[in-house]
C-alpha positions in Angstrom: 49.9 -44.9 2.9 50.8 -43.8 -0.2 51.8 -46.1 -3.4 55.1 -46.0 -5.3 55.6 -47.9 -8.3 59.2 -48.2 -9.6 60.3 -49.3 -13.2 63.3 -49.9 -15.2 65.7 -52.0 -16.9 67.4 -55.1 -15.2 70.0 -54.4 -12.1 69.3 -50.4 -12.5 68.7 -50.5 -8.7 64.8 -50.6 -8.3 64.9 -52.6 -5.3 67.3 -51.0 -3.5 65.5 -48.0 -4.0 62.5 -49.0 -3.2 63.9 -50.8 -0.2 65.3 -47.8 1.0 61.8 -45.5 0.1 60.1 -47.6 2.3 61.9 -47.7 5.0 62.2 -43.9 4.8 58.7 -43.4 4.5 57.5 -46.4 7.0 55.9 -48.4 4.5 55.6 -52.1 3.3 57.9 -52.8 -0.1 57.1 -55.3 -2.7 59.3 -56.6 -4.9 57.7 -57.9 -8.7 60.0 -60.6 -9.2 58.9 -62.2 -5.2 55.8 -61.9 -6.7 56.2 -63.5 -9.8 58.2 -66.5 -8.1 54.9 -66.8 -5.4 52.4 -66.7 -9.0 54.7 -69.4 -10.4 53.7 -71.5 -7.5 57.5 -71.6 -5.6 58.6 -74.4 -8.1 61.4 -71.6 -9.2 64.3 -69.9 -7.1 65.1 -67.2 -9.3 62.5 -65.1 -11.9 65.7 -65.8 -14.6 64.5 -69.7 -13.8 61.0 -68.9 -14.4 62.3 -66.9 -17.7 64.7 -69.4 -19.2 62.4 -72.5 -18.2 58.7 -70.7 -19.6 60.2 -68.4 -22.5 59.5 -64.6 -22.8 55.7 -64.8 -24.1 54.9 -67.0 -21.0 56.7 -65.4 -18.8 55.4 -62.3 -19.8 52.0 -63.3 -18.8 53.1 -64.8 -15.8 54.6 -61.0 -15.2 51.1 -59.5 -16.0 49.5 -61.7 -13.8 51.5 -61.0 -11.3 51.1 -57.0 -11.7 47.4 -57.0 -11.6 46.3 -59.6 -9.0 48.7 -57.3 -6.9 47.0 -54.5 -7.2 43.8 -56.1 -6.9 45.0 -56.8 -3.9 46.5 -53.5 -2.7 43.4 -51.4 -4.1 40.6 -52.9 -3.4 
């Protein structure tokens, strides 16, 4: 299994794509902003919640976080 990663502003269709890719290619997708929402400890519905409620800088890390215990976790 292969890995794609997919960037890009807000609402440019990243998750559909990806959606789509994966299904294509019979892989698992992960979505960034689930992620960030699971890192944030669940007390958020949305990653605009986590946004508006921590401010960019903080959320920012949060993001980074997010990213890199990820792909610890995908690439061993």
């Amino acid at each position: 299994m292969g890995i794609i990663l997919l960037g890009g502003i807000k609402h440019c269709g990243k998750t559909t794509l990806g959606r789509l890719a994966a299904e294509e290619l019979g892989w698992r997708f992960y979505d960034l902003d689930n992620l960030i929402l699971k890192e944030a400890g669940g007390m958020w519905k949305t990653v605009r919640e986590v946004w508006q409620d921590m401010g960019k800088e903080e959320f920012q890390l949060l993001e980074e976080d997010a990213s890199r215990n990820f792909i610890e976790w995908i690439i061993p």
